[in-house]
C-alpha positions in Angstrom: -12.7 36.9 -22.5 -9.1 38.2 -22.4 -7.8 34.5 -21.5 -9.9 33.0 -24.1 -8.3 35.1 -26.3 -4.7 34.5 -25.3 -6.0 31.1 -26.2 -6.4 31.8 -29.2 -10.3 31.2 -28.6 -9.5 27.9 -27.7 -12.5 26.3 -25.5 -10.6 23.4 -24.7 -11.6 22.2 -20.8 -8.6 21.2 -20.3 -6.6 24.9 -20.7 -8.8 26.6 -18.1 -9.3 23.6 -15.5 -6.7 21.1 -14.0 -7.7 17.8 -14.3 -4.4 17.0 -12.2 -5.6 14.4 -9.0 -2.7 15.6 -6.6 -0.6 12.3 -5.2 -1.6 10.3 -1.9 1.0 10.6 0.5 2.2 8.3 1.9 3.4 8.2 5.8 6.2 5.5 5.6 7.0 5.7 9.2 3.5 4.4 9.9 3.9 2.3 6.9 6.9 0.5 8.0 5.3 0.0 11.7 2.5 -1.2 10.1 4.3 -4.0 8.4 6.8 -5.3 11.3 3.6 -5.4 13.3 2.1 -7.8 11.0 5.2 -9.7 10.2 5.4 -10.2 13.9 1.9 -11.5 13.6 2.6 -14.0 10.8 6.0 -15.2 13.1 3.5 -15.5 16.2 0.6 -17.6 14.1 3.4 -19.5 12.5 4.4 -20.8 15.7 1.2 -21.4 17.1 -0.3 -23.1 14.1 3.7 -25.2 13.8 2.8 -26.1 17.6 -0.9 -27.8 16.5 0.9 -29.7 13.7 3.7 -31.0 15.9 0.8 -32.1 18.3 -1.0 -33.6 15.5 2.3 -35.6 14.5 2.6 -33.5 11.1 5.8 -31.7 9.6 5.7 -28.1 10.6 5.6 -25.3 8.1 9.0 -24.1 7.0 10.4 -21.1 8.6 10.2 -18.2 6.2 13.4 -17.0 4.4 14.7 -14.1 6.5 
């Protein structure tokens, strides 16, 4: 009752309970192996799908930007 009072009997929710979600962490070490593992992968299918076109007799996809 004594906090309700400091509240100025205020029954708001929101001055008695947090509604605060705390923030994900994030691991960006694993993050950042994460994604050169699947840039490597994209490089590797790139080549292997470049490799069916050539056999086909078709232009080969560009190389990506680096």
């Amino acid at each position: 009752m004594g906090e309700i009072e400091d509240n100025d009997f205020s029954l708001n929710i929101s001055r008695y309970v947090s509604t605060a979600e705390p923030e994900v962490e994030i691991d960006l070490s694993a993050t950042h192996t994460e994604l050169a593992d699947i840039e490597k992968q994209i490089q590797e299918s790139t080549a292997k799908h470049n490799a069916f076109l050539k056999e086909l007799g078709l232009s080969p996809l560009p190389a990506p930007d680096r």
